[in-house]
Backbone as CSV, one residue per row, in Angstrom:
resi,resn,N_x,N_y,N_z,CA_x,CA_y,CA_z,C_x,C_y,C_z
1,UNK,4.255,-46.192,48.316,4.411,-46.094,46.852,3.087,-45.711,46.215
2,UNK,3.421,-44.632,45.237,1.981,-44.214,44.702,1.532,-45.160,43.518
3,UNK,0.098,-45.371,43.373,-0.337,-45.965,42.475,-0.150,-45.269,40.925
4,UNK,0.580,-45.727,39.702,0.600,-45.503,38.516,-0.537,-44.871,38.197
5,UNK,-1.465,-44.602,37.993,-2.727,-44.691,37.426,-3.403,-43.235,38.276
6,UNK,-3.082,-43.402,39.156,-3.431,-41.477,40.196,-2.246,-41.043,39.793
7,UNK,-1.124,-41.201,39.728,-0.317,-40.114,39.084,-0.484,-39.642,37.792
8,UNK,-1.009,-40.661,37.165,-1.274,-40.043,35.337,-2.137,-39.253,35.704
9,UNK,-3.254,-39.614,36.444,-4.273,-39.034,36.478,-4.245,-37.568,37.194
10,UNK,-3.135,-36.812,37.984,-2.750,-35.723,38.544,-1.823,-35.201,37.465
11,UNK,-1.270,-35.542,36.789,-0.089,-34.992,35.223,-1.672,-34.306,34.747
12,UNK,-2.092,-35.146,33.971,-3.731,-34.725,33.291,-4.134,-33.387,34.045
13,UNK,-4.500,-33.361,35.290,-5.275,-32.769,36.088,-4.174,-31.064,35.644
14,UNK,-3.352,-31.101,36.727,-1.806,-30.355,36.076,-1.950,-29.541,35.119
15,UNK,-2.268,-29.714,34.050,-1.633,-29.214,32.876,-2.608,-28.179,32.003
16,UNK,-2.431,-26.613,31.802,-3.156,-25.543,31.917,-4.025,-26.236,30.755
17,UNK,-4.878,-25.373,30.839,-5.840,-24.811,29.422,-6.294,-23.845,29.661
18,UNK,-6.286,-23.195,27.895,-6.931,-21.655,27.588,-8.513,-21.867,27.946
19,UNK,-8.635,-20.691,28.497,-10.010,-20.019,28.607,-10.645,-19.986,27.197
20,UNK,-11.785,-20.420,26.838,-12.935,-20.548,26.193,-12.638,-19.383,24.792
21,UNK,-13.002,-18.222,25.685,-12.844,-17.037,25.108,-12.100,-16.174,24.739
22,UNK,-10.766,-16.489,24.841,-9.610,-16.447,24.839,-9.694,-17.241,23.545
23,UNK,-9.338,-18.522,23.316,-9.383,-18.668,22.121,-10.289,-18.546,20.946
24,UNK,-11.479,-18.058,21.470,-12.682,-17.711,20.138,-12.143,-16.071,19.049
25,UNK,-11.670,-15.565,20.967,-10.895,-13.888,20.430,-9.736,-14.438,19.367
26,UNK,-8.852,-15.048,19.704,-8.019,-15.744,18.766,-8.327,-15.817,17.499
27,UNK,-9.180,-16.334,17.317,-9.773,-17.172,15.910,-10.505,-16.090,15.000
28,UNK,-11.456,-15.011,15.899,-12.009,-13.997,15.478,-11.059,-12.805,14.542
29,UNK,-9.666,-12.509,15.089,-8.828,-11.646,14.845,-7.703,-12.307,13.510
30,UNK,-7.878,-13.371,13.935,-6.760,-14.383,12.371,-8.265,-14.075,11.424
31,UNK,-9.429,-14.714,11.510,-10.299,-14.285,10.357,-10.426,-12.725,9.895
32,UNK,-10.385,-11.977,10.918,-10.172,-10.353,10.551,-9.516,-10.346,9.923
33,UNK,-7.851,-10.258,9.838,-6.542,-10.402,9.634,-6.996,-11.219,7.999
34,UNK,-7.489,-11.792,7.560,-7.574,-12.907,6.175,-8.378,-11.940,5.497
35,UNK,-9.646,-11.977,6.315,-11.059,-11.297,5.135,-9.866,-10.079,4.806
36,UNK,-9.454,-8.815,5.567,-8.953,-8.142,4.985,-7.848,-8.075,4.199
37,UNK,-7.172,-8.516,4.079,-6.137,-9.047,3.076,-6.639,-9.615,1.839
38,UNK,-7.631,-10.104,1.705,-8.354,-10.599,0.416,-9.244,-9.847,-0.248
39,UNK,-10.053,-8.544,0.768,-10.419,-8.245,-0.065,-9.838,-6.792,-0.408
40,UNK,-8.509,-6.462,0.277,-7.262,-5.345,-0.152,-6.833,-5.994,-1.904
41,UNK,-6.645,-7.533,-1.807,-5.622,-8.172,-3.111,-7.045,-8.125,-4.005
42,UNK,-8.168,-8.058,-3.931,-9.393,-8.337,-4.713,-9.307,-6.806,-4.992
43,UNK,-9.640,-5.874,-4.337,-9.792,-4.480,-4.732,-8.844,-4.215,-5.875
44,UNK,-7.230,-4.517,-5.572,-5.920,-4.130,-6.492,-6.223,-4.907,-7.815
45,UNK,-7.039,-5.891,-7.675,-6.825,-6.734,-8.812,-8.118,-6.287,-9.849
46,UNK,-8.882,-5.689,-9.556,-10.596,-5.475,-10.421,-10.432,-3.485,-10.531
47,UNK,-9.808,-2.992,-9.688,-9.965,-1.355,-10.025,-8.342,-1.061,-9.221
48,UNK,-7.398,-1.684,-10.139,-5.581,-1.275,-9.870,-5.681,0.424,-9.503
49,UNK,-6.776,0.988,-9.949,-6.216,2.817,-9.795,-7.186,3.168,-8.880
50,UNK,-7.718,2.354,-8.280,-8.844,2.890,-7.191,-8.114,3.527,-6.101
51,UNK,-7.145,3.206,-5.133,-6.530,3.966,-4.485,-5.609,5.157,-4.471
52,UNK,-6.057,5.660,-5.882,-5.269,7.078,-6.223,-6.262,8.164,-6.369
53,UNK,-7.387,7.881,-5.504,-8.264,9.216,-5.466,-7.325,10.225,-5.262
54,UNK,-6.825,10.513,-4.602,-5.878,11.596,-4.088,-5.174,11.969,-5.258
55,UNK,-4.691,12.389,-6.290,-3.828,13.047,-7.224,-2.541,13.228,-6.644
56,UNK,-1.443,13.151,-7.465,-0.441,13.392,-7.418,-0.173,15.242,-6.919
57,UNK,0.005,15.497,-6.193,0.116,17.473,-5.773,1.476,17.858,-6.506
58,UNK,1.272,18.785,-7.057,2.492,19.642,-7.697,4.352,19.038,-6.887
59,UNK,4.907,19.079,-7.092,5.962,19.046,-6.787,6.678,20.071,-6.154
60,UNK,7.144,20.141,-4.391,7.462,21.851,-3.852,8.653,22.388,-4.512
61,UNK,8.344,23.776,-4.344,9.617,24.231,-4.855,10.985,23.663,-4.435
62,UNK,12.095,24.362,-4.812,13.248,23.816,-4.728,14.158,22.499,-5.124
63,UNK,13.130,21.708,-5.843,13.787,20.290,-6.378,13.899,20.579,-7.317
64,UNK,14.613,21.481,-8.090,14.528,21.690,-9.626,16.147,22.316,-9.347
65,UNK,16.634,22.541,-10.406,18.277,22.713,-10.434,18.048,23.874,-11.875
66,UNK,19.119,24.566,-11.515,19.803,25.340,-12.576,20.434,24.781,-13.409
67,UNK,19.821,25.394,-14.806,20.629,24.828,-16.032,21.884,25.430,-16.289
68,UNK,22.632,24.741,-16.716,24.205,24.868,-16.531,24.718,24.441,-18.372
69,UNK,24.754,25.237,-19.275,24.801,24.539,-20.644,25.685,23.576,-20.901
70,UNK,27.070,24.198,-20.179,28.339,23.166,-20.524,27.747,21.301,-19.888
71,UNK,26.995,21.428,-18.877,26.674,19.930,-18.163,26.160,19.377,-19.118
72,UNK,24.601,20.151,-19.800,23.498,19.470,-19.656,22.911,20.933,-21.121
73,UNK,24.031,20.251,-22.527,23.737,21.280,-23.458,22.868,21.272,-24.333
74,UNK,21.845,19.992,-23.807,20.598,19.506,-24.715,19.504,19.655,-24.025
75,UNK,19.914,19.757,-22.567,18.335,20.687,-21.789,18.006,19.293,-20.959
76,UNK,18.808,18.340,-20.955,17.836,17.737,-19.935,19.291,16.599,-19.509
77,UNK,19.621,16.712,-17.918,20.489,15.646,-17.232,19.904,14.413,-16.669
78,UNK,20.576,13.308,-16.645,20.396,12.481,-15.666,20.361,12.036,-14.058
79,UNK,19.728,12.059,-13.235,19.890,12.170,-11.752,20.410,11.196,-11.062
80,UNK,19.732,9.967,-11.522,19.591,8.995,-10.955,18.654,7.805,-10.884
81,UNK,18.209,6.736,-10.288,17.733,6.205,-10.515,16.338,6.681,-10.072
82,UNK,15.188,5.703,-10.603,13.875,6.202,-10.994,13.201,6.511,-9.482
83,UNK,12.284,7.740,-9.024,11.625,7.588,-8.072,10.318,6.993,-7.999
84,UNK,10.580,5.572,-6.821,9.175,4.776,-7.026,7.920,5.387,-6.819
85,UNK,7.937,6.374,-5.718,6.736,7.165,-5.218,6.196,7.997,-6.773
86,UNK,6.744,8.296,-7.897,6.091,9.004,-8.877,5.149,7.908,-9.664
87,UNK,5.386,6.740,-9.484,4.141,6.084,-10.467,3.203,5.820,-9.463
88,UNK,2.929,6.007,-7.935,1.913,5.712,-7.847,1.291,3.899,-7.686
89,UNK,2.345,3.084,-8.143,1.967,1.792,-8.138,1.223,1.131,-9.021
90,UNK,1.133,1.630,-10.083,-0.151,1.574,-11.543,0.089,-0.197,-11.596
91,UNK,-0.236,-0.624,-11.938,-0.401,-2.357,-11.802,-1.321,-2.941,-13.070
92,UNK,-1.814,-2.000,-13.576,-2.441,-2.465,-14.897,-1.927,-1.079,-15.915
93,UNK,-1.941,-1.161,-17.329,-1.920,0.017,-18.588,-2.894,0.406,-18.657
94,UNK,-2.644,2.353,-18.476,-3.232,3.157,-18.346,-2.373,4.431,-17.945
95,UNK,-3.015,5.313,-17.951,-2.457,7.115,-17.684,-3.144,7.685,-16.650
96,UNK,-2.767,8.399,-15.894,-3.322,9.041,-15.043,-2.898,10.416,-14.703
97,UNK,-3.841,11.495,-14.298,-3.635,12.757,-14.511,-4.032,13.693,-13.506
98,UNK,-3.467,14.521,-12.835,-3.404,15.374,-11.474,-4.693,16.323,-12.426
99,UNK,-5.408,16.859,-10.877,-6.505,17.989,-11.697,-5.579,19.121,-11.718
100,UNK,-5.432,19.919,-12.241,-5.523,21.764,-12.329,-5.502,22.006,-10.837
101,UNK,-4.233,22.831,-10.088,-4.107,23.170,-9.169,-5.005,24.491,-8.830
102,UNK,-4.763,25.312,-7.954,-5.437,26.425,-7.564,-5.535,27.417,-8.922
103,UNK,-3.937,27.648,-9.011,-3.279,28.311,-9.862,-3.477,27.900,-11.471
104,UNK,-4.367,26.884,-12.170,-4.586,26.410,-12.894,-3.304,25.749,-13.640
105,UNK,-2.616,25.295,-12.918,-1.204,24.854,-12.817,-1.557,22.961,-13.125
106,UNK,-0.580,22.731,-14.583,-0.783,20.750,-14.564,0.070,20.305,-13.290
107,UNK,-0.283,19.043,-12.963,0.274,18.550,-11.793,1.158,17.082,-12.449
108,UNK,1.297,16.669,-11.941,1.873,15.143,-12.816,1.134,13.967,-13.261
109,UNK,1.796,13.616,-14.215,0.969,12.272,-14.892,1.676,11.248,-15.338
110,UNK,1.177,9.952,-15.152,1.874,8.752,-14.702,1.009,7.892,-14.988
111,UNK,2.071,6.573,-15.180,0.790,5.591,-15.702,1.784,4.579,-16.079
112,UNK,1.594,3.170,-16.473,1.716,2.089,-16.975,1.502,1.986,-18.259
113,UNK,2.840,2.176,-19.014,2.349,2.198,-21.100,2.844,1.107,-21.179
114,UNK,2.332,0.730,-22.474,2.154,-0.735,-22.743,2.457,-0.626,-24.722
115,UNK,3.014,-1.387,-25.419,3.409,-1.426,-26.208,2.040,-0.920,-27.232
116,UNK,1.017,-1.574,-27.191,-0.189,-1.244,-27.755,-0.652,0.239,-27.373
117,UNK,-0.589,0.669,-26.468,-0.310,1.864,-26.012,-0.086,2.942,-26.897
118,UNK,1.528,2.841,-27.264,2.302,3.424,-27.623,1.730,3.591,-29.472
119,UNK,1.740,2.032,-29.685,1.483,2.115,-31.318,-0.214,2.914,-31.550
120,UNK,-0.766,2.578,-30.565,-2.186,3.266,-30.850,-2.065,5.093,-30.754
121,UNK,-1.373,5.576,-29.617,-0.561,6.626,-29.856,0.024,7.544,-30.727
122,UNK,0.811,6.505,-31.485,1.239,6.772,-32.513,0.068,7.019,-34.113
123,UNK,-0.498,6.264,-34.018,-1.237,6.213,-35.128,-3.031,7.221,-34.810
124,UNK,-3.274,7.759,-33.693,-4.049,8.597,-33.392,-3.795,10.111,-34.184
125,UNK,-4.731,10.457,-34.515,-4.459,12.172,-35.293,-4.579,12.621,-33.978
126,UNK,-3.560,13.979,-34.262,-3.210,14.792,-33.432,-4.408,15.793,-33.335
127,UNK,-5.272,16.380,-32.321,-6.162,16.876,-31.772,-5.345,18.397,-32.034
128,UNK,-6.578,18.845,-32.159,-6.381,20.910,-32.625,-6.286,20.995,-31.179
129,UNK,-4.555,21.275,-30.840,-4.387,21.928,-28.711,-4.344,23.311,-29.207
130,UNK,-4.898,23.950,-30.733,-4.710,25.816,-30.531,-5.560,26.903,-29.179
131,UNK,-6.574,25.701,-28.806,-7.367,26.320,-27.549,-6.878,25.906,-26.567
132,UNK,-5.195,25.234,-26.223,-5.260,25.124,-25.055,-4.324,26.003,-24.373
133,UNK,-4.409,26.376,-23.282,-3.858,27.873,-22.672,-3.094,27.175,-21.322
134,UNK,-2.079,26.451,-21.001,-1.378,26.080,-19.729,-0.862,27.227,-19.162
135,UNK,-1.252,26.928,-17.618,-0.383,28.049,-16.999,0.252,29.085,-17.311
136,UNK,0.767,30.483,-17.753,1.784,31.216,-18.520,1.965,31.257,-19.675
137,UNK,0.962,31.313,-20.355,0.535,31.266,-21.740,0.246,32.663,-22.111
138,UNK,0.559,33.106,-23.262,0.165,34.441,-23.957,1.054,35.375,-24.270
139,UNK,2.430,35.018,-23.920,3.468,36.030,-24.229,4.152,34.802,-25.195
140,UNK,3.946,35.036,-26.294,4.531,33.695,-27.127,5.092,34.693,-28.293
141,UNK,5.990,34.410,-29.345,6.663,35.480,-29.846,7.738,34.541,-30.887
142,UNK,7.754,34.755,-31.885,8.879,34.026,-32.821,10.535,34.655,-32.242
143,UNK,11.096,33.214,-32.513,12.488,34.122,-32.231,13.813,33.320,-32.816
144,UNK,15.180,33.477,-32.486,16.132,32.357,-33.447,16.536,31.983,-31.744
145,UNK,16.770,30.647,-32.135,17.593,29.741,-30.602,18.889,29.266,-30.971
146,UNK,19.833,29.330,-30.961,21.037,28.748,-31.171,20.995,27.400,-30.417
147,UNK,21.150,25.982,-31.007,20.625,24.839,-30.974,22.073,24.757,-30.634
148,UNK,21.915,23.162,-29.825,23.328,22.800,-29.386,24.347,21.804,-30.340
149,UNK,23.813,21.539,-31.327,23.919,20.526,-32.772,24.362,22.032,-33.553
150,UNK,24.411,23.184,-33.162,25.139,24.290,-34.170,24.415,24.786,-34.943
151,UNK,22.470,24.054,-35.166,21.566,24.330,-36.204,21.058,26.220,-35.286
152,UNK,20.379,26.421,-35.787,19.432,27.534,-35.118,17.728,26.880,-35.572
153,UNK,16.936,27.183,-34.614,15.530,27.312,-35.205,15.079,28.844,-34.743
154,UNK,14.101,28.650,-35.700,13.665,30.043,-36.146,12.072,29.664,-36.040
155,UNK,11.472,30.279,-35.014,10.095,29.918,-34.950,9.062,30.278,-33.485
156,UNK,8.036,30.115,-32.766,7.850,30.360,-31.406,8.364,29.654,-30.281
157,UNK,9.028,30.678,-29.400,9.838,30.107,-28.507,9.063,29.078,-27.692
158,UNK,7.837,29.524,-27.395,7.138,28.314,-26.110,6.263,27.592,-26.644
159,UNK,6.003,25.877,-26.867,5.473,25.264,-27.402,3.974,24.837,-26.013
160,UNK,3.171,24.135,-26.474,2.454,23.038,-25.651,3.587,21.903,-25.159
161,UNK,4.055,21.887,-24.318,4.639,20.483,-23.729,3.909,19.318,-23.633
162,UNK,4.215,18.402,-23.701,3.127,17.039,-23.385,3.956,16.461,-22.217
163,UNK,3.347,16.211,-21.108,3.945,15.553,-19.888,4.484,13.986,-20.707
164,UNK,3.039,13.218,-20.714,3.420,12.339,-21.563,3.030,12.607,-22.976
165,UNK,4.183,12.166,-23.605,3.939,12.466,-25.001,2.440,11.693,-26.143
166,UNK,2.271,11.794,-27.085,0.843,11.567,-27.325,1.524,10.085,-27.996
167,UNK,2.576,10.344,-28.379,3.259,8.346,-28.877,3.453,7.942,-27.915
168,UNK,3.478,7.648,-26.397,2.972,7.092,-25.343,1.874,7.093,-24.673
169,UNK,0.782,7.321,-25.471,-0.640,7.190,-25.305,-1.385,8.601,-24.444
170,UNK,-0.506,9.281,-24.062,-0.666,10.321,-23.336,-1.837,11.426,-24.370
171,UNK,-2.590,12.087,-23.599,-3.698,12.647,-24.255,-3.603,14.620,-24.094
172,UNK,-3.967,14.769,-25.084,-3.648,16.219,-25.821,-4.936,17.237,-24.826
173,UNK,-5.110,17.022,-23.630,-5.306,17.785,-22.940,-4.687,18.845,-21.813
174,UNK,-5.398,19.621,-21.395,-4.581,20.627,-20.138,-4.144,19.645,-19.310
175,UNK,-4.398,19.079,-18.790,-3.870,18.191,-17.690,-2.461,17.943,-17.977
176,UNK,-2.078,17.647,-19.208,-0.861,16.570,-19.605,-0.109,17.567,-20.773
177,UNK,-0.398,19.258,-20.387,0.366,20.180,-21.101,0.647,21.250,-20.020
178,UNK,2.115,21.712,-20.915,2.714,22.858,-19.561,3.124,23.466,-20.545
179,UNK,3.234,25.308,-20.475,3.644,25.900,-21.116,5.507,25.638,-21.053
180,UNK,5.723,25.691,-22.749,7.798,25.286,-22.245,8.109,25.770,-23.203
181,UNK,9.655,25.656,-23.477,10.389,26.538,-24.494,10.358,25.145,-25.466
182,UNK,10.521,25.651,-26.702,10.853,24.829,-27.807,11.953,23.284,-27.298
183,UNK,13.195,24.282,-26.921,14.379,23.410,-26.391,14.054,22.255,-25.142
184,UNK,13.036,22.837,-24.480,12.672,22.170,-23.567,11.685,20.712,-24.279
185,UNK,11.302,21.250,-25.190,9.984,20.630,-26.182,11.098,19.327,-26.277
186,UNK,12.092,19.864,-27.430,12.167,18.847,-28.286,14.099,19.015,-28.257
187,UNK,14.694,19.590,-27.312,16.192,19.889,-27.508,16.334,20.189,-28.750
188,UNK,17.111,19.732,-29.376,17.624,20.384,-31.098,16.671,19.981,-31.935
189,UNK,15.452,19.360,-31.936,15.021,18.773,-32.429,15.558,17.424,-33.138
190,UNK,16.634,16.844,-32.734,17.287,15.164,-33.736,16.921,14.341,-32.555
191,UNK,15.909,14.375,-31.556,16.063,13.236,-30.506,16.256,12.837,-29.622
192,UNK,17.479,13.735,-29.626,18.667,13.899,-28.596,18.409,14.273,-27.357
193,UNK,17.742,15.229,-26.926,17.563,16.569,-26.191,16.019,16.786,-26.060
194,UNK,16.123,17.761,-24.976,14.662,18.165,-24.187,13.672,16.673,-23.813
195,UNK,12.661,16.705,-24.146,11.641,15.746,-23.643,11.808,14.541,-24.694
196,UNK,11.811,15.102,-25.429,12.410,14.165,-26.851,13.065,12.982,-26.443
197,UNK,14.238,13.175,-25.332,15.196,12.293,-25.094,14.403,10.917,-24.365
198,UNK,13.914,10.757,-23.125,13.554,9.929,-22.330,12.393,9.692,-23.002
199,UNK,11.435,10.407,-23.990,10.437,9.704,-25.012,10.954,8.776,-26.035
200,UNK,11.868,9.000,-26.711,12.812,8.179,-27.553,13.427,7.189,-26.812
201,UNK,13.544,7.049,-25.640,14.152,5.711,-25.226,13.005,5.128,-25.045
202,UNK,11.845,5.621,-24.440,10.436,4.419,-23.780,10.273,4.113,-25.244
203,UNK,10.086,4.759,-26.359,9.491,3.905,-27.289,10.694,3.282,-27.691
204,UNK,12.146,3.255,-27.811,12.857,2.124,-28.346,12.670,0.894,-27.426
205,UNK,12.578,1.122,-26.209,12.665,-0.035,-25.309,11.353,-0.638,-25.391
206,UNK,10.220,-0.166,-25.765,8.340,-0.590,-26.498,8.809,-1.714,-27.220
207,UNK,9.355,-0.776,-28.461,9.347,-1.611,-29.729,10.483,-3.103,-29.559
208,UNK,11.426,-3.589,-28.434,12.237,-4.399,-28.313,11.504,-5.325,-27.775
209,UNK,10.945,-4.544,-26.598,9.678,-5.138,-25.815,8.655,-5.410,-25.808
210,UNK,7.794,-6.009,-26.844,6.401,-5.842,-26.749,5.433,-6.109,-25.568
211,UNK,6.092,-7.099,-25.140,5.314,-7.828,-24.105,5.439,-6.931,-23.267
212,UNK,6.106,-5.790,-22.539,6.653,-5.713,-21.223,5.969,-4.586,-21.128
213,UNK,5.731,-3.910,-19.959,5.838,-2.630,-19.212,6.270,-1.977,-19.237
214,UNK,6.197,-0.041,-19.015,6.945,0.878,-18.881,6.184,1.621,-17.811
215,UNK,6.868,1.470,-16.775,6.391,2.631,-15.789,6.750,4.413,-15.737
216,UNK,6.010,4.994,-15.963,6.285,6.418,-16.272,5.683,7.470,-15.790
217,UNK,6.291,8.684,-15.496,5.527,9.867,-14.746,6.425,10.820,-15.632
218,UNK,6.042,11.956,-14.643,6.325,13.068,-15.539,5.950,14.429,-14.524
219,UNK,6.342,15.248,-13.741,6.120,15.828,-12.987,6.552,17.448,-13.206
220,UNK,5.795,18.596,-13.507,6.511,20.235,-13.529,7.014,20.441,-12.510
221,UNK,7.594,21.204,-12.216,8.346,21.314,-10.580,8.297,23.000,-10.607
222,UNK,7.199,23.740,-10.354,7.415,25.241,-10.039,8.139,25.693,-8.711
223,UNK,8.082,27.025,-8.677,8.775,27.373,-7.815,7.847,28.448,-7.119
224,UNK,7.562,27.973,-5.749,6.291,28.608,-5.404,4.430,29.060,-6.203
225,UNK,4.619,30.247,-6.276,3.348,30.696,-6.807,3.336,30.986,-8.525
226,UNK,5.000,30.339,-8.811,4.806,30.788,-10.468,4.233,29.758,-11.020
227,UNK,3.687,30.785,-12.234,2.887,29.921,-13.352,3.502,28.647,-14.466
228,UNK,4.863,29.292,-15.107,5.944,28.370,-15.577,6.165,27.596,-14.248
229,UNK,7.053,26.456,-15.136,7.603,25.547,-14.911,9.199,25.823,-14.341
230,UNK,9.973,25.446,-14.119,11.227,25.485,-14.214,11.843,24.182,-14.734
231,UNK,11.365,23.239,-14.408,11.959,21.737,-14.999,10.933,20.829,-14.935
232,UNK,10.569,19.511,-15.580,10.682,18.394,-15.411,10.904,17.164,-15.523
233,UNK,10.684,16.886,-14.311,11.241,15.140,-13.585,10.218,14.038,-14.608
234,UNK,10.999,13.672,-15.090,10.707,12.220,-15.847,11.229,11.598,-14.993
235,UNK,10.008,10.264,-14.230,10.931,9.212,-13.859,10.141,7.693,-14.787
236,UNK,11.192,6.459,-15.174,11.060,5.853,-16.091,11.586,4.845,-15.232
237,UNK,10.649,3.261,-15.386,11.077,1.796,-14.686,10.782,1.329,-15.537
238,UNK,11.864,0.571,-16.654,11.306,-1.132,-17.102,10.783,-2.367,-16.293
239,UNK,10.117,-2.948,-16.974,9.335,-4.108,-16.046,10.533,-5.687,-15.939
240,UNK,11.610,-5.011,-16.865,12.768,-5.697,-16.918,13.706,-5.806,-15.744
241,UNK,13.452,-3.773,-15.709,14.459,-3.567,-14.879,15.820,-3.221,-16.110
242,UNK,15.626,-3.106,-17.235,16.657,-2.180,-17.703,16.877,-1.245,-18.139
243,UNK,15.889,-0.259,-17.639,15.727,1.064,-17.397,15.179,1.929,-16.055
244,UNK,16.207,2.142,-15.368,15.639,2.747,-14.247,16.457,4.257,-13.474
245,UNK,15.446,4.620,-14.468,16.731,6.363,-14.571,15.029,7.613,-14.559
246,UNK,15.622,8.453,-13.680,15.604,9.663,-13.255,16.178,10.723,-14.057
247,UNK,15.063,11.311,-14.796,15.878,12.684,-15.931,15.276,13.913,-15.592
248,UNK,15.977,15.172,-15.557,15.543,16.448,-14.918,15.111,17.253,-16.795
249,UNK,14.608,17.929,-17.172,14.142,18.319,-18.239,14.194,19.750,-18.183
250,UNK,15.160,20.451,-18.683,15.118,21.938,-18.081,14.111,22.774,-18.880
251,UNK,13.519,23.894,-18.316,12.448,24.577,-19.465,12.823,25.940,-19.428
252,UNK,14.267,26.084,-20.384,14.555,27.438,-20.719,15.078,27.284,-21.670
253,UNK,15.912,28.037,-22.453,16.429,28.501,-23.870,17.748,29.343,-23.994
254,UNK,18.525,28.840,-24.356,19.914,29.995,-24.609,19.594,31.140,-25.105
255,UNK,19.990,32.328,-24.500,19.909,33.281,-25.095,18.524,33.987,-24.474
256,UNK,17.926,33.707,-23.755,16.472,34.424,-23.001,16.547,34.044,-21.776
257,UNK,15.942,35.382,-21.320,16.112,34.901,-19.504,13.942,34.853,-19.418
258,UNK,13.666,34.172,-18.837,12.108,33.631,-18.869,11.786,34.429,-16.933
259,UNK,10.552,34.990,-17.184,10.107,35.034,-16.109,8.784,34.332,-16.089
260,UNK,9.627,33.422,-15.119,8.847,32.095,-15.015,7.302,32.290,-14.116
261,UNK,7.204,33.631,-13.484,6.218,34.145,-12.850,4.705,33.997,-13.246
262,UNK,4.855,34.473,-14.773,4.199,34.721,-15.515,4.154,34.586,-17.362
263,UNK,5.266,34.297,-17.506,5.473,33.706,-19.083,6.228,34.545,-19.951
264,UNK,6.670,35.759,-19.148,6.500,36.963,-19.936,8.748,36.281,-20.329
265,UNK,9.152,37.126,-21.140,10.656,36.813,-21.299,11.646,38.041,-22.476
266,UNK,12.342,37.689,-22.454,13.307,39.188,-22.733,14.611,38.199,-23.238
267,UNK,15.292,38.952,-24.727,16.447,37.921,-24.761,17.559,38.798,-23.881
268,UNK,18.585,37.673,-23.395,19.575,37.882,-22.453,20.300,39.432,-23.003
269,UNK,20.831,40.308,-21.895,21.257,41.329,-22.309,20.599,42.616,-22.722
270,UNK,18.954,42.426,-22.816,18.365,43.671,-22.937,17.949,43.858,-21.361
């Protein structure tokens, strides 16, 4: 019969242990694993836009759709819900703005508006844009548009566009202007229509909201090497979550066919 006391003492003996260094490697790689994670959440939290060195790049051709009047008779449809990849992740209020492509082409701009934002926006004088020249600029020309409200305007067909508009804090530079048609500007002008539309909802949903967030971009979508635009992608997130819609913004005009190449345009039928 074995003695109690040598068998504990062989259980003891028995029973593995880690190598030294083995667990220091352990301990070394969980502290790796921490420091970096803290100071990733420290970076996001003191400079939120530091990881957008990179600019937003033009949008490739082919994501843009034909305007169709009977669909979409105010110039701008609904797609769908909002794409997250267009804000970029903005985490604090502010705007942000793609440089001037090769082609001296705006790229998209996006940002986090904020109710103060908006009202400061609003109450800013509007900056002289007569020197500013976007992409396809210079064939500009008065003309009549048959409006989809039955009005006509009578005036120059291609305005300054504002990606973001300047009552969402958005700023009256090249960056955050694209050459566009009136209709595209402002649809009939009541609100309704063109860029007008998805600007008129961020500021109704501002003014309900003070406290809250609006996540917003705004993207031209050319088509290869042209200078125009063909559409753009507004995408829009409440911080609610009761707004989360995807709007296509068409940039043409009844009654003119646009060569979007170069700016130049002809009304339909000549």
């Amino acid at each position: 019969m074995l003695n109690s006391s040598t068998n504990t003492s062989d259980k003891k003996q028995s029973q593995p242990s880690w190598p030294r260094a083995v667990v220091l490697g352990v301990l070394v790689a969980v502290l790796v694993v921490v420091t970096t994670t803290l100071l990733v959440v420290l970076v996001a939290r003191v400079a939120p836009f530091e990881h957008l060195a990179e600019p937003m790049i033009v949008e490739q051709a082919r994501q843009w759709s034909e305007w169709i009047e009977g669909e979409s008779p105010n110039y701008y449809r609904v797609v769908g819900a909002a794409q997250r990849d267009s804000f970029h992740e903005p985490s604090e209020p502010g705007i942000r703005y793609s440089e001037l492509d090769a082609l001296g082409r705006a790229g998209s701009a996006w940002g986090c508006i904020t109710y103060d934002m908006m009202r400061e926006g609003l109450a800013r004088e509007r900056e002289d844009m007569s020197s500013l020249e976007p992409s396809g600029w210079g064939h500009n020309t008065k003309v009549t548009i048959a409006m989809p409200n039955g009005n006509e305007y009578h005036g120059y067909l291609f305005n300054r566009s504002h990606l973001i508009a300047k009552s969402l804090g958005g700023a009256d530079i090249l960056e955050n202007v694209v050459c566009a048609t009136r209709t595209q500007n402002v649809g009939a002008n009541d609100g309704e229509g063109g860029m007008s539309y998805p600007e008129g909802l961020a500021r109704s949903w501002l003014e309900q909201h003070p406290q809250g967030q609006l996540f917003y971009a705004a993207t031209p979508l050319y088509e290869e090497g042209e200078l125009v635009c063909r559409s753009v992608m507004v995408d829009m997130l409440a911080s609610d979550g009761s707004i989360d819609a995807r709007f296509e913004v068409y940039n043409t005009a009844k009654g003119f066919a646009l060569n979007y190449a170069d700016g130049s345009f002809v009304e339909d039928g000549r």
